[in-house]
C-alpha positions as CSV (number, residue, x, y, z in Angstrom):
1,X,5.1,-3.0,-10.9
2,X,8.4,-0.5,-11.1
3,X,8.6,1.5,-8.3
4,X,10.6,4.8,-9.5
5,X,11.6,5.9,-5.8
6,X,14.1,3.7,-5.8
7,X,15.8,4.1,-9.2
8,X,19.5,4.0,-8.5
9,X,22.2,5.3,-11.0
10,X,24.6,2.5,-12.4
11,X,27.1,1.5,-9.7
12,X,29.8,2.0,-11.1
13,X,29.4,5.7,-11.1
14,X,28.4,5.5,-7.8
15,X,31.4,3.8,-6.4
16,X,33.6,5.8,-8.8
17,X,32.3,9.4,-7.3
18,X,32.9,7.3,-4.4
19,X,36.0,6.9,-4.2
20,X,36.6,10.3,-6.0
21,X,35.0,11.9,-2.8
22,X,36.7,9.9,-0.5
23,X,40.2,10.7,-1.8
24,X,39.1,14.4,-3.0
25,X,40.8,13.2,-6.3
26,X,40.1,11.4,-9.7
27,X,43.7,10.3,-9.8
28,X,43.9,8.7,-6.9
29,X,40.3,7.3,-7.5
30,X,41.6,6.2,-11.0
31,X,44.6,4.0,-8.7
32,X,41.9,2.2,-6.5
33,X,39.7,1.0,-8.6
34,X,42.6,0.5,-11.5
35,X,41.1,2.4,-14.6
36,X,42.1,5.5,-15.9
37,X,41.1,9.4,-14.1
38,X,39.5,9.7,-17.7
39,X,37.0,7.4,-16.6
40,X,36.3,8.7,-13.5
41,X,35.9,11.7,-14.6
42,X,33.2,10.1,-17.3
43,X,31.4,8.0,-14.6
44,X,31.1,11.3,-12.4
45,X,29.4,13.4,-15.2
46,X,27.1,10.8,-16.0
47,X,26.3,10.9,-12.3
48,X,25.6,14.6,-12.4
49,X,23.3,14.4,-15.3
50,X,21.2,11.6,-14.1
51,X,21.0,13.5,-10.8
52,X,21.0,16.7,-12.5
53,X,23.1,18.3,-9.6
54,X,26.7,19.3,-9.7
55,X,28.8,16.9,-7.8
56,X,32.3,18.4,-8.3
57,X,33.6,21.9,-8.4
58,X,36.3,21.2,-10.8
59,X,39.6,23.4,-10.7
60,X,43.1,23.7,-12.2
61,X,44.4,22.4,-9.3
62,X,42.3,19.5,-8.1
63,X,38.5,18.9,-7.5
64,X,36.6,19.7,-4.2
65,X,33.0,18.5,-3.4
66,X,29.8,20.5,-3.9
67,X,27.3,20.9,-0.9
68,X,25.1,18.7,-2.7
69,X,28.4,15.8,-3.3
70,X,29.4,15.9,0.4
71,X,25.5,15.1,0.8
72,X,25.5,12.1,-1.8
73,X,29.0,11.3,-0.3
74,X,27.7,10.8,3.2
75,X,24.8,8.7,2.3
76,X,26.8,6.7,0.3
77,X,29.7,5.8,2.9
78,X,26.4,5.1,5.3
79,X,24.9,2.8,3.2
80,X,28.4,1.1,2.0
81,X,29.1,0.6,5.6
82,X,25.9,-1.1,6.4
83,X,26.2,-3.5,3.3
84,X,29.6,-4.2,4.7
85,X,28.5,-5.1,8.5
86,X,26.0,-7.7,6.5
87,X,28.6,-9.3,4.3
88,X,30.8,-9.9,7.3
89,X,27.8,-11.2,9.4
90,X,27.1,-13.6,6.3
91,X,30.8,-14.3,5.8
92,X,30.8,-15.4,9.3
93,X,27.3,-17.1,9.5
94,X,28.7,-19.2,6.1
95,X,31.7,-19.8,8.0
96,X,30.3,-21.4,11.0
97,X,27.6,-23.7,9.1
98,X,28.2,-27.6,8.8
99,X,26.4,-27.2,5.4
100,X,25.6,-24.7,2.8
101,X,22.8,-25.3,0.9
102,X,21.8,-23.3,-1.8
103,X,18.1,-22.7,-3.3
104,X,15.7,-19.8,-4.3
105,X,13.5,-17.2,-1.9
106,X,10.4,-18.7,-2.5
107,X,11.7,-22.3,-2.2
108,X,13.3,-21.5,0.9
109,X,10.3,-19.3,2.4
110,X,7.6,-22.2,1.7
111,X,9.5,-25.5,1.6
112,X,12.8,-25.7,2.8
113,X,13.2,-23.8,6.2
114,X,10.0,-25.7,7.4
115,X,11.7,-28.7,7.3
116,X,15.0,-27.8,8.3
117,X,13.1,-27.3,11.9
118,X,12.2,-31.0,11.4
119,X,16.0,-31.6,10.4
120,X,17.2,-30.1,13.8
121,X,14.7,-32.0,16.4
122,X,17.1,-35.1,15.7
123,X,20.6,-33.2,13.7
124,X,20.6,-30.0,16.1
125,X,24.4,-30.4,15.9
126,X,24.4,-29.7,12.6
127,X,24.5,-26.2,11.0
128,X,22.8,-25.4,7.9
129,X,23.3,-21.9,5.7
130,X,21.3,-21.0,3.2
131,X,22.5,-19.1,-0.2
132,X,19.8,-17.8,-1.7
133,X,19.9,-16.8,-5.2
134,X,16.8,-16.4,-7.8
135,X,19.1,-16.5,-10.7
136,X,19.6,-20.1,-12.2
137,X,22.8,-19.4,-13.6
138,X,24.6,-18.3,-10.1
139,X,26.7,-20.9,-8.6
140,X,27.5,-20.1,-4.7
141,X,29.4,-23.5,-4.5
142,X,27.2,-25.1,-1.9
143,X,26.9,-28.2,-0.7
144,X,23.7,-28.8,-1.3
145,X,21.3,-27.4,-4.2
146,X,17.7,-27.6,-4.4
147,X,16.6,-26.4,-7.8
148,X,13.5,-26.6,-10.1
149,X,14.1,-28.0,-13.5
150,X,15.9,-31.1,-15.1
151,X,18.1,-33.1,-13.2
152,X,19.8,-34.6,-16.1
153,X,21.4,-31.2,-16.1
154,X,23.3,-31.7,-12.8
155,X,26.6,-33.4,-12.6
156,X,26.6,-34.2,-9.0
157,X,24.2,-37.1,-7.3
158,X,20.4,-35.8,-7.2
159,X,17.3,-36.5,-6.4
160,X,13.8,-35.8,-7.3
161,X,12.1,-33.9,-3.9
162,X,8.5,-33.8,-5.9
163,X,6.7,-33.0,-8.7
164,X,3.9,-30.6,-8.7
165,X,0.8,-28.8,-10.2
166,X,0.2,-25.4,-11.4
167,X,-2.9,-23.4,-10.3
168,X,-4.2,-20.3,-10.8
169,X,-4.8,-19.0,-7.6
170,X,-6.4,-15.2,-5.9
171,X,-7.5,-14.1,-2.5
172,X,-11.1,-14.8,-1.2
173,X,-12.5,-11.5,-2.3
174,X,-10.4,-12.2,-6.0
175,X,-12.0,-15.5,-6.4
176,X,-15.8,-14.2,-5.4
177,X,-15.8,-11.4,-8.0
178,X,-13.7,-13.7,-10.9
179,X,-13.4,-17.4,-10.3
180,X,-15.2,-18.9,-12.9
181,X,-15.2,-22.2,-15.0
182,X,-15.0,-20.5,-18.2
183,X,-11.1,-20.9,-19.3
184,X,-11.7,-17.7,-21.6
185,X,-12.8,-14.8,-18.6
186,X,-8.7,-15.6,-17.9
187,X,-8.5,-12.5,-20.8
188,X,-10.5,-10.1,-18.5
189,X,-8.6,-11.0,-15.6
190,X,-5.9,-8.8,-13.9
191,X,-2.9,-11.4,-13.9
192,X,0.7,-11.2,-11.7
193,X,3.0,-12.2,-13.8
194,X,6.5,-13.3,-12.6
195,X,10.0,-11.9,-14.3
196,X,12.0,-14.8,-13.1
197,X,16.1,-15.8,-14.0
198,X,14.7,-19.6,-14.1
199,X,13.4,-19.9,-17.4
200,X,12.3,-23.4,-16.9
201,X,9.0,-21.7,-14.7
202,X,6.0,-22.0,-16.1
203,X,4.0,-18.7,-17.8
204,X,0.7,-17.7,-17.8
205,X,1.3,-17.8,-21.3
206,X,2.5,-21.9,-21.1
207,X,-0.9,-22.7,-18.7
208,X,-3.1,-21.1,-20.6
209,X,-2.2,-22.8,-23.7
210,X,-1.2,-26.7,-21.8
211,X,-5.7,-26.2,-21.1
212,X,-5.9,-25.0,-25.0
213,X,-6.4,-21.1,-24.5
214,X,-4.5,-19.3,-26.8
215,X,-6.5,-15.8,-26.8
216,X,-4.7,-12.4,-25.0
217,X,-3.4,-12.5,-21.6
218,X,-3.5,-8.9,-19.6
219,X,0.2,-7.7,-18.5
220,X,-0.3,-5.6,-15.9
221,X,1.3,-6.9,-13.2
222,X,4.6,-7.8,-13.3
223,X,7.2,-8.6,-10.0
224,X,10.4,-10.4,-10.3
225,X,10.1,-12.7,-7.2
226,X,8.0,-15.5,-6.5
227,X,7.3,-14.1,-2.5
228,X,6.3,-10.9,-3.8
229,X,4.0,-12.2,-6.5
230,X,2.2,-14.7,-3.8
231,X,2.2,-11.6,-1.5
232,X,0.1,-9.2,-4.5
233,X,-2.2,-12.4,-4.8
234,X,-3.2,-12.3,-0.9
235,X,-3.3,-8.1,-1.6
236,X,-6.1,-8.8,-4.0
237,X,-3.7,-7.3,-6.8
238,X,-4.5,-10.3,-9.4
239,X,-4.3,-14.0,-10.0
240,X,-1.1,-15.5,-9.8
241,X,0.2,-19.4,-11.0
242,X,0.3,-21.1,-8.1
243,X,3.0,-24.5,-7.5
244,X,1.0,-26.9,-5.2
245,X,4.3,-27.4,-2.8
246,X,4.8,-24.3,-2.4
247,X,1.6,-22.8,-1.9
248,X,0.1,-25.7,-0.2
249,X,-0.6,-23.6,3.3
250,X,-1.5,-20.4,1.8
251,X,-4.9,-22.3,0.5
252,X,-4.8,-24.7,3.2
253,X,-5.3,-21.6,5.6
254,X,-7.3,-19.6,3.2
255,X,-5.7,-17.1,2.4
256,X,-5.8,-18.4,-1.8
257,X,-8.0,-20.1,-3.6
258,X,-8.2,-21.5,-6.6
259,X,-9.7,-18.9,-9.4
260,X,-10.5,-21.6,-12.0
261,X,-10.9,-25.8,-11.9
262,X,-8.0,-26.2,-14.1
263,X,-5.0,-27.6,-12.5
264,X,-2.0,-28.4,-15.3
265,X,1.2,-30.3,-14.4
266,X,4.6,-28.7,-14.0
267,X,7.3,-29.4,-16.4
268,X,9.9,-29.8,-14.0
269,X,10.5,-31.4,-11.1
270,X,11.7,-30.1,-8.0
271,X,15.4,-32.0,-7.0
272,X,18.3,-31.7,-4.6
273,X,21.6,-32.2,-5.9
274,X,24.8,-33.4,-3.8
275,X,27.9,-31.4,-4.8
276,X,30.6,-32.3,-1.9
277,X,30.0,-35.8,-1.7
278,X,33.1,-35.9,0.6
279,X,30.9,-33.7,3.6
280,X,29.7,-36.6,5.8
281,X,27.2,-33.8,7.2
282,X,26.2,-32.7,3.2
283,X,25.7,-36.4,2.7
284,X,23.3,-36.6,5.9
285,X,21.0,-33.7,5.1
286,X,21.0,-34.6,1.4
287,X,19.9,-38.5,2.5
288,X,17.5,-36.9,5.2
289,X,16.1,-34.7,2.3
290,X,15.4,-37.7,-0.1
291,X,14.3,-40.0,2.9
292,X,11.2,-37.3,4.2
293,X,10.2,-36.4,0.4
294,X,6.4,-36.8,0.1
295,X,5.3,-40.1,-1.4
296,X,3.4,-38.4,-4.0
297,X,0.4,-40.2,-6.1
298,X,0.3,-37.0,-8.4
299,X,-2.4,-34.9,-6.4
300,X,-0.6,-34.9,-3.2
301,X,0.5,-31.8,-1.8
302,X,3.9,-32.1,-0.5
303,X,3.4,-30.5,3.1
């Protein structure tokens, strides 16, 4: 669900009034970030009337900032300092890893970093850094990938981690007040759905209709990341799809169950793909990867 508190105005006209502030001129703004003081000027006003505050008092001879623009203007150096201290801490961090591997939150969160604690008990020399990235079509240049989706895709050596199976899943309380057998209550139900990059995921939309319902779906509830979605499911929030690797614990311990019988297989597979074959420590993890994959008969959780 959109959260308006934390609507931010386009960056560019951030980083444009900036740079504005910083130099106490649109020309010299203009030079830095190579466009023209035209276009400075054009980002800044847009930045006024979203904010509806005057960030400029504009004269013949120059510009000088407004109380509330030297406001903005220290916030803005805070927060641009902080973002970047992180950058060089992951520059660094990337920098001192053996091996980058790159993969999404929720993969990470629920089935990666669990067993790169089993990786270490017998590689500890070996250091592993994570790239995470929701958005299938961003290429960190790792490593190491581990990606959901076809394989046959991928032009470097893979491997098929698992395949899985979808369930629609809710907290105790969710489940006691709407788990049902009856496919078609799924049209009363409050539903999470998830705004993902990875088009290859599976809808409400596709389960429904892979166990024949075609009726309406309710769209209430809608997050873009798979954590946050499992998170709102636990809250009580609304029933969320539910991929058996990666939610393996969270029924296991209780905190989801499963809201209806149905289980339907994933389209997909879950693979890791080898793209510096020439890393002897890549070529470890990604053999130590394939080797510890579950032996899955089909209904096997892979934890």
């Amino acid at each position: 669900m959109a959260d308006n508190r934390y609507r931010l105005p386009p960056m560019r006209a951030l980083l444009s009034f900036e740079s504005a502030a910083r130099h106490v001129s649109f020309k010299a703004a203009a030079r830095e970030l190579n466009v023209t003081p035209a276009a400075i000027s054009q980002q800044v006003k847009l930045l006024e009337q979203d904010l509806r505050f005057r960030l400029f008092d504009r004269h013949y001879r120059g510009v000088k900032l407004t109380e509330t623009g030297a406001y903005l203007f220290v916030a803005l150096q805070r927060n641009l300092e902080a973002i970047g201290d992180a950058v060089d801490q992951l520059r660094r961090r990337s920098n001192q890893a053996t091996v980058t591997i790159q993969t999404t939150t929720s993969i990470s969160s629920f089935w990666l970093t669990p067993r790169l604690g089993e990786f270490w008990q017998s590689h500890a020399h070996i250091s592993v850094g994570q790239l995470l990235s929701d958005d299938e079509r961003e290429n960190l240049f790792p490593d190491l990938s581990i990606r959901y989706g076809d394989m046959t895709d991928e032009t470097g050596e893979s491997a098929v981690l698992f395949k899985d199976r979808i369930a629609a899943l809710g907290s105790p309380a969710f489940v006691a007040r709407h788990g049902t057998q009856d496919l078609s209550a799924i049209a009363r139900m409050p539903l999470i759905h998830l705004d993902s990059e990875n088009s290859k995921w599976t809808t409400w939309e596709d389960w429904a209709g892979e166990l024949g319902y075609t009726g309406g779906l309710r769209t209430a509830h809608r997050v873009n990341n798979y954590v946050i979605a499992l998170q709102a499911a636990m809250d009580g929030i609304g029933a969320v799809l539910g991929w058996e690797g990666l939610t393996h614990n969270h029924v296991r311990d209780g905190r989801l169950a499963q809201v209806f019988p149905n289980v339907v297989a994933a389209r997909h597979d879950f693979y890791v793909t080898l793209h510096n074959p020439s890393s002897a420590p890549a070529r470890l993890l990604f053999d130590w990867l394939v080797a510890a994959r579950p032996h899955q008969s089909g209904n096997e959780s892979p934890n």
